[in-house]
C-alpha positions in Angstrom: 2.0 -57.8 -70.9 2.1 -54.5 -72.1 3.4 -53.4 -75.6 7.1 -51.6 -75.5 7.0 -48.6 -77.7 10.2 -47.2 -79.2 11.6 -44.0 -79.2 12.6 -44.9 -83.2 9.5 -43.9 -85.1 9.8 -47.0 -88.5 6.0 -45.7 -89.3 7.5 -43.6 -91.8 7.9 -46.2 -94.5 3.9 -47.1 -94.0 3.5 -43.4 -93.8 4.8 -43.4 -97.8 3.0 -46.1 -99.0 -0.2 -44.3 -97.4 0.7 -41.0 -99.3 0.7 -43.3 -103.0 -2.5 -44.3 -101.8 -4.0 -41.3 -100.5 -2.8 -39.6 -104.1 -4.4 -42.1 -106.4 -7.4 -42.1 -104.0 -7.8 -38.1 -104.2 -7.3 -38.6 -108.0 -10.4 -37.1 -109.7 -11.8 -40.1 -111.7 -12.1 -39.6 -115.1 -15.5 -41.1 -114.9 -17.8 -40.5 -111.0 -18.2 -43.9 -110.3 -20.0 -43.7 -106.9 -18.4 -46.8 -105.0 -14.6 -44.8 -105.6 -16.5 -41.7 -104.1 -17.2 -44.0 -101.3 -13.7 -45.3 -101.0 -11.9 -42.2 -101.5 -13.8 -40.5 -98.1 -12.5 -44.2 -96.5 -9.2 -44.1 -97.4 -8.8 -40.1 -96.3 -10.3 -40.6 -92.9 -8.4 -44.1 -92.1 -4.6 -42.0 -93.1 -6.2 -38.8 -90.5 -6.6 -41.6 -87.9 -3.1 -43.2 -88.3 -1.5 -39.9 -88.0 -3.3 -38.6 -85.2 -2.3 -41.6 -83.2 1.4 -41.7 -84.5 1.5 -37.9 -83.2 0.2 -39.2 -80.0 2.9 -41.6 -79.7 6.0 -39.0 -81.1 5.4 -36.9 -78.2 5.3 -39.3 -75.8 9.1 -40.9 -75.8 9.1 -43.3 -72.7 6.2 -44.5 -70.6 7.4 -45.3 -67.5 6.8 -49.2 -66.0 5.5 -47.6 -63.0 4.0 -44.7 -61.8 4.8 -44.1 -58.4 1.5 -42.3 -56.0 2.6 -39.0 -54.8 1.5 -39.1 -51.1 1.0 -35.9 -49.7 3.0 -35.5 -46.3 1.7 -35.2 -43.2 1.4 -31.2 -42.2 3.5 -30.8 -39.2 1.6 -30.6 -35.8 2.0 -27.4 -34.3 2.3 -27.9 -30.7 -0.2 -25.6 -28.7 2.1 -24.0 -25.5 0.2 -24.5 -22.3 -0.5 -21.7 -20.8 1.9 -20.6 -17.7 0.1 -21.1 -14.5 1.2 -18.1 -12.5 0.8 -18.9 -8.8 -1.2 -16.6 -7.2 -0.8 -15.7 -3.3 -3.5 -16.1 -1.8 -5.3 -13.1 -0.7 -4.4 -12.5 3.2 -7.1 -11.6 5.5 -7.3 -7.7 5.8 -5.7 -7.4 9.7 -8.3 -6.0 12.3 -9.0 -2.5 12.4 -9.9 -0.9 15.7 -12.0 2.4 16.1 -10.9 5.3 17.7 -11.2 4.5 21.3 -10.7 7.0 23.8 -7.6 7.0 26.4 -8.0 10.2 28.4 -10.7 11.9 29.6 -11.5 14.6 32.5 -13.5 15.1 35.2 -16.5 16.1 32.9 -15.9 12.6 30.9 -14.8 15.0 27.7 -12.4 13.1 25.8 -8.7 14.7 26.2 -7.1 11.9 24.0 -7.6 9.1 22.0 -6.2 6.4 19.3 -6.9 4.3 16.2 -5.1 1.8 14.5 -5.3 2.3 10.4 -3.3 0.3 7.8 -0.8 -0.8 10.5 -0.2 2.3 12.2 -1.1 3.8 15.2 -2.9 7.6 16.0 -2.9 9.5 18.6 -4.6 12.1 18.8 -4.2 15.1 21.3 -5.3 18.8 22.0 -3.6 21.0 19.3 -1.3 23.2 20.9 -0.1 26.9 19.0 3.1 28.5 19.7 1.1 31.0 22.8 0.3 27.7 23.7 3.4 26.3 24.5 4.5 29.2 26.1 2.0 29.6 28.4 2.6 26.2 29.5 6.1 26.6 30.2 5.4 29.6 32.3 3.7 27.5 34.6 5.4 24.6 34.6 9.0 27.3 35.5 6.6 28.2 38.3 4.5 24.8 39.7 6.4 22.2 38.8 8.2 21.9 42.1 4.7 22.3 44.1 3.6 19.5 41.9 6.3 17.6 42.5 6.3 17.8 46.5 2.7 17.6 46.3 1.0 16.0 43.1 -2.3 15.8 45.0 -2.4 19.7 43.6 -3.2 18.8 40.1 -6.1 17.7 41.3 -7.7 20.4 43.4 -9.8 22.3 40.8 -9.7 25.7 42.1 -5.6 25.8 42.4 -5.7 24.6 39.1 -7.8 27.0 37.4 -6.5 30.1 39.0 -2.6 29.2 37.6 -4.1 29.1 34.3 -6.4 31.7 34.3 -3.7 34.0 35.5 -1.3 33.3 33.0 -3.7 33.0 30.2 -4.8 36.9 31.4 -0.9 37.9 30.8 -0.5 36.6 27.7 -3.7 38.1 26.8 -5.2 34.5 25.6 -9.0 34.3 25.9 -9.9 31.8 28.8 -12.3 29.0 29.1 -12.9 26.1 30.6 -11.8 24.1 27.7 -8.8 25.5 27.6 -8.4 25.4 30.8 -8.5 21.2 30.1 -6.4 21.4 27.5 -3.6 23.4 29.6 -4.6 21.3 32.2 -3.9 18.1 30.3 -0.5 19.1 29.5 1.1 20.2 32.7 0.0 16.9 34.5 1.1 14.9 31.2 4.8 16.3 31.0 4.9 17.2 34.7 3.9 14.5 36.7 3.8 11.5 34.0 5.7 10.3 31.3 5.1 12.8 28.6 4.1 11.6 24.8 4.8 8.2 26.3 1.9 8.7 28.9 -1.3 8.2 26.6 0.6 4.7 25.4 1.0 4.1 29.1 -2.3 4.7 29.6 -3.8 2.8 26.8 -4.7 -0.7 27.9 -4.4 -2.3 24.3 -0.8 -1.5 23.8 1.4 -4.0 25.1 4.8 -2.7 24.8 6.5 0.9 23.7 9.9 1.0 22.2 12.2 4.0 21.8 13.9 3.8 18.2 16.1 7.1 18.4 14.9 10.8 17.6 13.0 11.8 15.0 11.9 8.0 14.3 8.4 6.9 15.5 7.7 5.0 18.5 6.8 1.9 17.6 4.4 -0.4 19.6 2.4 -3.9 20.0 -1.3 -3.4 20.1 -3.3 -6.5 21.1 -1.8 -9.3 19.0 0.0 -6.7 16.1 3.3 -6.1 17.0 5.8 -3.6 15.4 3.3 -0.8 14.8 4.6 2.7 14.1 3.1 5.5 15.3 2.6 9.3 15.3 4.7 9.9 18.2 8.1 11.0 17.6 10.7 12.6 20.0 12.3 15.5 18.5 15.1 16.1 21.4 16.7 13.7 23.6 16.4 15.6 26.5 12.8 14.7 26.6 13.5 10.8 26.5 16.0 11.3 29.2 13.1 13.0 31.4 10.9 9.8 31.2 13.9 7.9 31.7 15.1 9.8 34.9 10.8 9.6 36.2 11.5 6.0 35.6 14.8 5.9 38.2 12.8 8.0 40.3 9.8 5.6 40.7 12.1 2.8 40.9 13.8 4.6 43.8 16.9 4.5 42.3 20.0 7.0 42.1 21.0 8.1 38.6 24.3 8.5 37.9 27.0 8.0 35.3 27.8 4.8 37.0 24.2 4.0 37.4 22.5 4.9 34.5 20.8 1.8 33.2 17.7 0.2 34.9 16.3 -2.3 34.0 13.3 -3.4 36.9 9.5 -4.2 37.0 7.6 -1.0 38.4 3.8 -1.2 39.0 3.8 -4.7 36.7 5.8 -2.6 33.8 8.9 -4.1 32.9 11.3 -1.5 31.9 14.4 -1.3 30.3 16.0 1.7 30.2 19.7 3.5 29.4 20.2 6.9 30.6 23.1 8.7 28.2 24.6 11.4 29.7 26.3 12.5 26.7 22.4 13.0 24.6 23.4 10.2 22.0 22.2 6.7 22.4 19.7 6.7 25.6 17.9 3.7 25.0 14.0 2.8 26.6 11.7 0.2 26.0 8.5 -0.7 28.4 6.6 -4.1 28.7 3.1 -3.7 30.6 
């Protein structure tokens, strides 16, 4: 069992009979006697140990029963985040681009016009025509068009053909050749005698249907399996959608008029769908080969 110690210090009595002591010990003798040289050194070191150890025990005033162990706590777990798992899309196959493949071509097998399909859209591609151009072409077509009509065979005969042009190219003082004379050429039977920028989607065996969205909005198209693809032809004025519409009463044989002015009939395998607006504001046309 372990010894109690007091906070009342009772040493101090000892502590006084020590100090008698340690005086008569430190007393010079009137005679050195060695053995009280001996004693005197004894007596000052045991009085520097009891007070060392009484100073010990003043300053400390309770020692407790028990110590308790400081246990360090724990450091908190930080919790690492997952990562967020973004879901990727997968990556689509890129659709199938087709090369320019050619649609119309003369006698000569030069290439009149042509198409592509890029990012989802579809280009045609034509003879440029400038503003003498144009005009040329109208001239003729103010003077032909009604032979051609009666007698299409005509755009065909080579020698007909090239004299029209030649002589109206000579008036309008535009330098004649036989390309141009194809490039004319290909124009007057393309707005004369077919279905105008609809005819080289017509004649273009990979594009399954044509629809008519309204003026100035691309036509847009299926080509092969691709549906809904714009393309570069836009019409500008109804008046020319209502001249492929009327070619389209003509070939089915039918009478246009304001109380027959929608058709909707298979022509040559071509399912059409048309409506014929007398008033230029919501003809409608769309073709199914």
């Amino acid at each position: 069992m372990k010894d109690i110690d007091f906070l009342y210090d009772d040493t101090h009595l000892e502590k006084q009979e020590l100090e008698k002591i340690a005086k008569i010990a430190t007393k010079e003798p009137e005679k050195r006697d060695f053995n009280a040289v001996i004693l005197r050194k004894f007596t000052l070191a045991l009085i520097n140990a009891i007070a060392e150890e009484k100073k010990i025990v003043r300053e400390v005033k309770v020692i407790p029963k028990e110590i308790k162990k400081v246990i360090p706590e724990k450091p908190k777990e930080i919790k690492k985040e997952e990562p967020k798992i973004i879901p990727v899309k997968p990556i689509e196959p890129p659709k199938p681009e087709f090369p320019e493949h050619d649609i119309i071509k003369n006698t000569e097998n030069k290439v009149l016009a042509s198409a592509k399909l890029q990012n989802h859209n579809y280009f045609l591609s034509e003879p440029v025509l400038n503003d003498k151009d144009k005009e040329l072409i109208k001239k003729i077509d103010s003077k032909i068009d009604q032979k051609l009509l009666k007698k299409p065979e005509l755009v065909n005969d080579k020698n007909f053909m090239v004299k029209i042009v030649q002589k109206y190219s000579k008036r309008l003082k535009i330098p004649f050749n036989m390309d141009y004379f194809d490039k004319i050429r290909y124009y007057i039977v393309r707005d004369s005698l077919s279905y105008g920028k609809l005819d080289p989607l017509m004649q273009d065996v990979s594009v399954k249907e044509i629809h008519f969205n309204g003026i100035h909005k691309p036509i847009t198209i299926s080509f092969n399996n691709e549906e809904n693809i714009e393309t570069n032809v836009i019409f500008e004025d109804m008046h020319e959608v209502n001249n492929i519409i009327k070619k389209f009463f003509e070939k089915a044989k039918q009478k246009l008029t304001r109380d027959n002015n929608y058709l909707d009939i298979d022509i040559s395998n071509i399912k059409v769908k048309a409506f014929y607006d007398f008033d230029l504001k919501e003809s409608k046309l769309d073709i199914k080969k």
